[in-house]
Backbone as JSON Lines, residues from 0, in Angstrom:
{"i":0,"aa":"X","n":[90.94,113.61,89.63],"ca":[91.72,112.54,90.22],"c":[91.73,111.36,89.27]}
{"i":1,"aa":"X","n":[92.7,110.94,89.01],"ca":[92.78,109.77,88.29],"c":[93.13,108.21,88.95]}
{"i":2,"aa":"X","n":[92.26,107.75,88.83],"ca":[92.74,106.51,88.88],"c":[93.61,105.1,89.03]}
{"i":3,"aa":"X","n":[93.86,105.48,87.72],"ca":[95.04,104.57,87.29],"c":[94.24,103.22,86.37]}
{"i":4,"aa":"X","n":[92.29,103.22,86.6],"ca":[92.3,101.9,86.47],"c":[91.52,102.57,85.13]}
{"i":5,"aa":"X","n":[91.4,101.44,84.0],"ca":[90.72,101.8,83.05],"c":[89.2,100.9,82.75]}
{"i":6,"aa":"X","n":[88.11,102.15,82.98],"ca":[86.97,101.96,83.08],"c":[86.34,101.37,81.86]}
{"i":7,"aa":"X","n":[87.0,101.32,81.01],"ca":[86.39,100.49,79.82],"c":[86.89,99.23,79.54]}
{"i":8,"aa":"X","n":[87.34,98.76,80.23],"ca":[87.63,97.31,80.42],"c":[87.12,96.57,81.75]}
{"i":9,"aa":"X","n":[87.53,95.51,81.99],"ca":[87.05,94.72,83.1],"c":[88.49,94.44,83.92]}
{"i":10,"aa":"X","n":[88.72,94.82,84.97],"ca":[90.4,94.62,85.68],"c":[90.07,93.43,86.54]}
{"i":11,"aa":"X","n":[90.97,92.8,86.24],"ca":[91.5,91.26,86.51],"c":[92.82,91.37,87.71]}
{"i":12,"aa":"X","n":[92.19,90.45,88.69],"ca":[93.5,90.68,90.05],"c":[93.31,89.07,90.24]}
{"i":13,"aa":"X","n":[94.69,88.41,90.51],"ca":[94.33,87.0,90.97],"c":[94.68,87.05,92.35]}
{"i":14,"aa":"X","n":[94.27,86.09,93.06],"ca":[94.1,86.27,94.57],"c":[94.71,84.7,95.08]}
{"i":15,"aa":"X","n":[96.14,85.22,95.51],"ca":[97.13,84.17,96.08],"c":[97.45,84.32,96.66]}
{"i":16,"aa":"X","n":[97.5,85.35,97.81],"ca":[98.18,85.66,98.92],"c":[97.33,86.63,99.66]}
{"i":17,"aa":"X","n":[97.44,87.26,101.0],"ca":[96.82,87.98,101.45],"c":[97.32,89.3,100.96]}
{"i":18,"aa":"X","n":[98.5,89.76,100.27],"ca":[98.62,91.08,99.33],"c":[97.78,91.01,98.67]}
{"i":19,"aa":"X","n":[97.07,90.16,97.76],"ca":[96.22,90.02,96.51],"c":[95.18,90.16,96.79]}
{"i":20,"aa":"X","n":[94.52,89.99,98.24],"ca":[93.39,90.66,98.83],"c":[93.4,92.24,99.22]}
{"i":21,"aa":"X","n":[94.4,92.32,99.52],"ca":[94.79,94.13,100.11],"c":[94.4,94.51,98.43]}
{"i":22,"aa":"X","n":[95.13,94.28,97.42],"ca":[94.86,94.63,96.09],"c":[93.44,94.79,95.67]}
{"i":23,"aa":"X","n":[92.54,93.49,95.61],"ca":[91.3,93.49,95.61],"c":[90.78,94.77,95.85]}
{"i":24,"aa":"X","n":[90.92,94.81,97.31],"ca":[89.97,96.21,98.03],"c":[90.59,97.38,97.56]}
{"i":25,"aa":"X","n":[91.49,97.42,96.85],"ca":[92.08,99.03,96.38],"c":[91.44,99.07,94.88]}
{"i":26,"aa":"X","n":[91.44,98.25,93.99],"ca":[91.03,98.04,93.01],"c":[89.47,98.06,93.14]}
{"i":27,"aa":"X","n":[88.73,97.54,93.97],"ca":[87.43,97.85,93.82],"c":[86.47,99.28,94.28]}
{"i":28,"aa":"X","n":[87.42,99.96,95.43],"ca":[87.88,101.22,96.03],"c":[87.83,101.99,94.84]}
{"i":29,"aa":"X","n":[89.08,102.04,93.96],"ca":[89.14,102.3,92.78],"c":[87.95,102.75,91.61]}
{"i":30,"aa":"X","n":[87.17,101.6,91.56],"ca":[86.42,101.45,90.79],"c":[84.72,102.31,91.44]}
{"i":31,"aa":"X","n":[84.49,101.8,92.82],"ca":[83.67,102.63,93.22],"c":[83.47,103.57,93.32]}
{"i":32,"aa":"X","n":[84.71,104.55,93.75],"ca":[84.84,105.93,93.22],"c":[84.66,106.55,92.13]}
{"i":33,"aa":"X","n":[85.42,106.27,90.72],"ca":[84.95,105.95,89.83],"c":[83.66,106.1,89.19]}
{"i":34,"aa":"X","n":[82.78,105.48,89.97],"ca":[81.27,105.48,89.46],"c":[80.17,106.26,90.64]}
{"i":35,"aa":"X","n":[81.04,106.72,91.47],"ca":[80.56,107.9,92.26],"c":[79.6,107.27,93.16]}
{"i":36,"aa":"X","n":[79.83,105.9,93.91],"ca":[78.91,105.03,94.69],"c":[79.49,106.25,96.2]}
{"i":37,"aa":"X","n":[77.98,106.55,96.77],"ca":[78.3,107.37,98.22],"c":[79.57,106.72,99.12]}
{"i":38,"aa":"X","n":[80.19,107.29,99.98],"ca":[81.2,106.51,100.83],"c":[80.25,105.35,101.34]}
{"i":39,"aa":"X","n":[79.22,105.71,101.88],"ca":[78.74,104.16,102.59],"c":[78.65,103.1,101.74]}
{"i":40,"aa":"X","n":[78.51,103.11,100.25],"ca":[78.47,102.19,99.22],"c":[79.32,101.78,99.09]}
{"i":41,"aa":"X","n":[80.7,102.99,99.06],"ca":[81.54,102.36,99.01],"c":[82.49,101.19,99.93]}
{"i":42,"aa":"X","n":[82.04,101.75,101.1],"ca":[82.52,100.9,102.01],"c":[81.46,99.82,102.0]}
{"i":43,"aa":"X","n":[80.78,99.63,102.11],"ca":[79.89,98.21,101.77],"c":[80.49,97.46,100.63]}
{"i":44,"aa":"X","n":[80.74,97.61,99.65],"ca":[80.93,97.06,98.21],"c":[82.91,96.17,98.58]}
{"i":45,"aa":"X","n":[83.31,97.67,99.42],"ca":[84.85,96.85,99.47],"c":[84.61,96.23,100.81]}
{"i":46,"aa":"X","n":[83.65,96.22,101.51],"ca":[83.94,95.07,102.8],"c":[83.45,93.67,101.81]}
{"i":47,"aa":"X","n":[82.55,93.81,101.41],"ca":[81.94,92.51,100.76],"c":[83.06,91.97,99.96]}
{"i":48,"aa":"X","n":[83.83,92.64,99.07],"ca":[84.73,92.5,98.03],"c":[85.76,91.57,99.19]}
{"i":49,"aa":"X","n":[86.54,92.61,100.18],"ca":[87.42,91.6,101.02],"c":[87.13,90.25,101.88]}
{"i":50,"aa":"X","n":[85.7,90.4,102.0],"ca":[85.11,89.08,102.26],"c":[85.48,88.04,101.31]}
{"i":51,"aa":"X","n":[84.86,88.53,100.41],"ca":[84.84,86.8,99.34],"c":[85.74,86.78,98.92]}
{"i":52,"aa":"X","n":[86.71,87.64,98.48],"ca":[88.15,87.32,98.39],"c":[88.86,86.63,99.38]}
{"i":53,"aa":"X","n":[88.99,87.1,100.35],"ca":[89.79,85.92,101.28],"c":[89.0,84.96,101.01]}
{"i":54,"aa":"X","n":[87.59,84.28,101.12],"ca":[87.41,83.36,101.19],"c":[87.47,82.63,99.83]}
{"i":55,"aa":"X","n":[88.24,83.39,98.67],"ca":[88.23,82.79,97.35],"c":[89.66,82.02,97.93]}
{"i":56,"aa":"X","n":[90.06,82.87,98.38],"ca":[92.02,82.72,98.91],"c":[91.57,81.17,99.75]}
{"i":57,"aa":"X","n":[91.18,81.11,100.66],"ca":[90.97,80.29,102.27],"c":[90.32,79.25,101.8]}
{"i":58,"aa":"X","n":[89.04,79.09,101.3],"ca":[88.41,77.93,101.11],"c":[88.28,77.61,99.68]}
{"i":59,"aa":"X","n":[88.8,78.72,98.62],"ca":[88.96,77.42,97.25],"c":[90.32,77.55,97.05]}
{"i":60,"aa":"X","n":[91.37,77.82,97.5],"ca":[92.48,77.69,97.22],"c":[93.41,78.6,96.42]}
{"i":61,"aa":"X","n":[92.86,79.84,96.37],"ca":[93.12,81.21,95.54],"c":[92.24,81.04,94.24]}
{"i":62,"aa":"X","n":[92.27,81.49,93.43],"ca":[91.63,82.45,91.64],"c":[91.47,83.48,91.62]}
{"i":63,"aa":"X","n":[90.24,83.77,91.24],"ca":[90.93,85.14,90.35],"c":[90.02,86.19,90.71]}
{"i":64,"aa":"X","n":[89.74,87.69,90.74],"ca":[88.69,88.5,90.69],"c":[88.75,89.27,89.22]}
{"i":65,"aa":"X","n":[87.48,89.94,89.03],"ca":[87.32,90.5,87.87],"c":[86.27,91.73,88.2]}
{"i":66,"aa":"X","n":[86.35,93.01,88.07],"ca":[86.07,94.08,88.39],"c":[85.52,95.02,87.26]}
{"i":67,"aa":"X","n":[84.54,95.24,87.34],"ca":[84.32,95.65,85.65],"c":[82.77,96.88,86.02]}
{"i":68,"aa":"X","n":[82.87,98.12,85.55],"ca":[82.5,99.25,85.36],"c":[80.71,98.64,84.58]}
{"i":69,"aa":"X","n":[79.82,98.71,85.36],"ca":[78.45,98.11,84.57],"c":[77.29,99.49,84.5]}
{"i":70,"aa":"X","n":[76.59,99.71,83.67],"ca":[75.8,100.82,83.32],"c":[74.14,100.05,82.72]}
{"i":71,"aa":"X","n":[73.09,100.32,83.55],"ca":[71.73,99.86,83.21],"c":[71.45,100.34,82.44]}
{"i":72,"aa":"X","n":[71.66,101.7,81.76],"ca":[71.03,102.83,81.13],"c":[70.33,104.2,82.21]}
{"i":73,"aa":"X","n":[70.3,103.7,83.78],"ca":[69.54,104.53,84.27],"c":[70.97,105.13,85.38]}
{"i":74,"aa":"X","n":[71.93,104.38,85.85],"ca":[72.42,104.32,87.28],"c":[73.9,103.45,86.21]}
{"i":75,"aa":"X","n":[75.05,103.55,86.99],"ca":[76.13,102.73,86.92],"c":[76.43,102.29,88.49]}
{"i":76,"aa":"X","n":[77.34,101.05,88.1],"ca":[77.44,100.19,89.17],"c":[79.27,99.62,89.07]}
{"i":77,"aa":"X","n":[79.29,98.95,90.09],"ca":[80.23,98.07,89.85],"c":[80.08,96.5,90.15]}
{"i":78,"aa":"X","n":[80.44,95.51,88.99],"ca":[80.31,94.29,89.04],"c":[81.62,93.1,89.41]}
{"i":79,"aa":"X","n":[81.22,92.68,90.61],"ca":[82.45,91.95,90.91],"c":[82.48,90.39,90.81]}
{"i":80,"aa":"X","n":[83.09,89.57,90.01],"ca":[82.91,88.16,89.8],"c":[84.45,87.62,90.5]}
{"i":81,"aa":"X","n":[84.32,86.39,91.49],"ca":[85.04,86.06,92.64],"c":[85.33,84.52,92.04]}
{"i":82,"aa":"X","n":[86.06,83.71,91.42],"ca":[86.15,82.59,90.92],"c":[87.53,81.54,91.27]}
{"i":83,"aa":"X","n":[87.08,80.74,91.86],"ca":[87.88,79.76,91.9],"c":[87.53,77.95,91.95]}
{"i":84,"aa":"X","n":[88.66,77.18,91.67],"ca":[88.79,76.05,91.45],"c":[88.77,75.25,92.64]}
{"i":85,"aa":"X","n":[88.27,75.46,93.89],"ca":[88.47,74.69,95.06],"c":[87.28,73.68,95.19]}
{"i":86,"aa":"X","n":[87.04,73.19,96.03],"ca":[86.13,71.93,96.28],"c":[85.1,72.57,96.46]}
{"i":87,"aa":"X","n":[84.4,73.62,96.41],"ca":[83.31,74.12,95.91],"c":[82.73,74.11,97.63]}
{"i":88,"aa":"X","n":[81.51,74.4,97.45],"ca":[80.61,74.58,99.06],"c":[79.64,73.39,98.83]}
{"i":89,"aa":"X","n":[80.03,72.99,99.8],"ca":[79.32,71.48,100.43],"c":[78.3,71.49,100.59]}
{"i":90,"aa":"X","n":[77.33,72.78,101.43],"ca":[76.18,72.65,102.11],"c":[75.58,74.39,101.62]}
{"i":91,"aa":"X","n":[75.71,74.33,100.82],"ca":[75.06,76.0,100.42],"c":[74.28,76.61,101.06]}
{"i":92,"aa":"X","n":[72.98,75.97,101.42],"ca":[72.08,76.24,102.37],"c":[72.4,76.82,103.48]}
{"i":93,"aa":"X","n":[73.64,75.87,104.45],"ca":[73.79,76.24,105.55],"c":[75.07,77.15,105.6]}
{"i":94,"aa":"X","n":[75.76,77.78,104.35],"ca":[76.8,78.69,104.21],"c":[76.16,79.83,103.85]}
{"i":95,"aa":"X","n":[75.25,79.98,103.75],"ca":[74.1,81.22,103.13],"c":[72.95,82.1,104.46]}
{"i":96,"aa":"X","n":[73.23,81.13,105.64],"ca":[72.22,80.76,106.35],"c":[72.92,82.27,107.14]}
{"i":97,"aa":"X","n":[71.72,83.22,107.51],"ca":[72.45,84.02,108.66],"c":[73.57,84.06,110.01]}
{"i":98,"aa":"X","n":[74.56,84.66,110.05],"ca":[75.44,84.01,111.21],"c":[76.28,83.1,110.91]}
{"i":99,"aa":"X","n":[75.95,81.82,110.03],"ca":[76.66,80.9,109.59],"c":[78.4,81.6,109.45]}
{"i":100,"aa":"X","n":[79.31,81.05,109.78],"ca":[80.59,80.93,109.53],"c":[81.56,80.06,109.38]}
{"i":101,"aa":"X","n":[82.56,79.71,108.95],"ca":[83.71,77.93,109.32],"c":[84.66,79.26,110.03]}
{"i":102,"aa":"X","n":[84.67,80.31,109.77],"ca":[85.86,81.34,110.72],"c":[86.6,81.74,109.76]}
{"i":103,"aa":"X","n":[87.84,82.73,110.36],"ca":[88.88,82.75,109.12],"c":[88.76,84.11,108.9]}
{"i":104,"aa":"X","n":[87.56,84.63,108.49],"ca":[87.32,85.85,107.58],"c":[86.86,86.73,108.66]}
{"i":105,"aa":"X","n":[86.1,88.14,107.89],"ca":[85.55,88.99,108.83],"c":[84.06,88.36,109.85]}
{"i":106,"aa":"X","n":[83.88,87.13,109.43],"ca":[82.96,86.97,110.45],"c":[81.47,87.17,109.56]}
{"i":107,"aa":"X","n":[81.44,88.2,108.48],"ca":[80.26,88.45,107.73],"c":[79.67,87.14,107.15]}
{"i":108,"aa":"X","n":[81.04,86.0,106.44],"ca":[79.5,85.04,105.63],"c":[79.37,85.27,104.49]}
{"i":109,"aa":"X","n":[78.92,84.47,104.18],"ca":[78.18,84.71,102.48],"c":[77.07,85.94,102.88]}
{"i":110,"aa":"X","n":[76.21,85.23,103.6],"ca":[74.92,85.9,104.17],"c":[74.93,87.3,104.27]}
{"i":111,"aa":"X","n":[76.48,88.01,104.94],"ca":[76.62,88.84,105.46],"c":[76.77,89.79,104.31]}
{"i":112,"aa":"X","n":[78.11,88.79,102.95],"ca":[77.89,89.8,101.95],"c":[77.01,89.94,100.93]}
{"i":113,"aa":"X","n":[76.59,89.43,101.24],"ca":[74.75,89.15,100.71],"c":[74.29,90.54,100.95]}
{"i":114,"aa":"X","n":[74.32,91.05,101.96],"ca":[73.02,91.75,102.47],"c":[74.16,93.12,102.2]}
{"i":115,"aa":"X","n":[75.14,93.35,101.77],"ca":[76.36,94.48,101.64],"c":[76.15,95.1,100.16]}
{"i":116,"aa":"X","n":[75.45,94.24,99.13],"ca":[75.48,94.53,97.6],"c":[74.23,94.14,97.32]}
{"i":117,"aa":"X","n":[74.33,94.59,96.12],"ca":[72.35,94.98,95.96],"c":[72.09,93.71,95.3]}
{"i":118,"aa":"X","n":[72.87,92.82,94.49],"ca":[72.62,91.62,93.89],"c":[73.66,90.38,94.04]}
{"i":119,"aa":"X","n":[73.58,89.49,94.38],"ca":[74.49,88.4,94.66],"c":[74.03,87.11,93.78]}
{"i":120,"aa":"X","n":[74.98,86.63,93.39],"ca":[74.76,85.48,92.49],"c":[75.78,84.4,92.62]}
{"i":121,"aa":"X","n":[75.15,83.26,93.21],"ca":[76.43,82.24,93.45],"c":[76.21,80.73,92.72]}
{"i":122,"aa":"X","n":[77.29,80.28,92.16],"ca":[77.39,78.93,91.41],"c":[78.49,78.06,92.27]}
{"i":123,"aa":"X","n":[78.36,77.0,92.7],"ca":[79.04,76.02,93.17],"c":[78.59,74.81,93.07]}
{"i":124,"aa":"X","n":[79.44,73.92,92.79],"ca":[79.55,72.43,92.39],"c":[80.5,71.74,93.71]}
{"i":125,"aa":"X","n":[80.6,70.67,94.44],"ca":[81.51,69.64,94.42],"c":[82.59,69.48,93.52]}
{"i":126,"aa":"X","n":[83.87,69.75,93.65],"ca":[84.94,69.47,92.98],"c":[85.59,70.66,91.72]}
{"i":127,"aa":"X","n":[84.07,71.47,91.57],"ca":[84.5,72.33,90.08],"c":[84.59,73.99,91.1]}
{"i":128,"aa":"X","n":[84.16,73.84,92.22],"ca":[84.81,75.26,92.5],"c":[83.41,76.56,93.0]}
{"i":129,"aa":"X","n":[83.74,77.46,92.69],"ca":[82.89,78.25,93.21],"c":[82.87,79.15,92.03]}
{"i":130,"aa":"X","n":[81.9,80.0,91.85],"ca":[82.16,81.4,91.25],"c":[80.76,82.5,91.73]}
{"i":131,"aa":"X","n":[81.37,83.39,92.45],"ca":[80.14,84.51,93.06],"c":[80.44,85.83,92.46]}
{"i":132,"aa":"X","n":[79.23,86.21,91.36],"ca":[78.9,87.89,91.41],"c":[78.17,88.84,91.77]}
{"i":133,"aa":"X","n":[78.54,89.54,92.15],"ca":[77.85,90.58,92.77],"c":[77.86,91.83,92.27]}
{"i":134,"aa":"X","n":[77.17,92.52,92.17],"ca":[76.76,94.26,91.88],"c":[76.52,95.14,92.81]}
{"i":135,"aa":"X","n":[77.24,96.4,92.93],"ca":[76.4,97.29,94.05],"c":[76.21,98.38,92.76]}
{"i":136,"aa":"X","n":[75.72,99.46,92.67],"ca":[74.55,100.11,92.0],"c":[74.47,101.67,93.01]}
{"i":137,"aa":"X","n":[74.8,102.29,91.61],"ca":[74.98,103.91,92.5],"c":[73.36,104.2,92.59]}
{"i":138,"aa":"X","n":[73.35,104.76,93.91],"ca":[72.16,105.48,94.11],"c":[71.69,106.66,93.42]}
């Protein structure tokens, strides 16, 4: 089965509309398969993926995703970086916090896709925006 996406690069989707989220999750779909993550991985990796995408869309004002094929030497994975220019997260603490939500999305949270991928990594400022990556990691 092929693809379509090419695993030796990093695939770039910008996220402006709610098509560009439907895209997201096919593209990371894509990619999980790909690296042979079990269906439950996979479905973990693209719920998390459609999470922070809309909320790249909803609360920074759209940017960009970047999807890229990652290998430890032991296991391959897929690495997803979520970036945008919006007013960044105000209260990190309490957007991180279990349950926490402003609404909008699936209801999961940061928190929620936190706990969906094996590594989460988030940068936010006041005014400069957000940028979150994450990894899920074939078993």
């Amino acid at each position: 089965m092929t693809t379509g996406v090419d695993l030796g690069q990093p695939q770039a989707q910008s996220v402006r509309s709610d098509e560009d989220v439907v895209r997201v999750r096919q593209l990371v779909r894509a990619v999980a398969v790909s690296v042979k993550l079990s269906l439950v991985d996979q479905t973990k990796v693209v719920t998390a993926a459609s999470e922070l995408a809309r909320n790249t869309l909803v609360y920074g004002g759209g940017g960009s995703v970047e999807v890229t094929v990652v290998d430890n030497g032991r296991r391959k994975g897929v690495q997803i970086v979520f970036a945008d220019s919006g007013p960044g997260i105000a209260d990190l603490d309490l957007a991180m916090t279990d349950g926490y939500t402003s609404g909008g999305g699936l209801g999961l949270g940061l928190s929620g896709s936190r706990r969906l991928v094996d590594e989460f990594q988030i940068e936010t400022s006041a005014g400069t925006g957000t940028r979150i990556t994450v990894t899920k990691w074939s078993r």
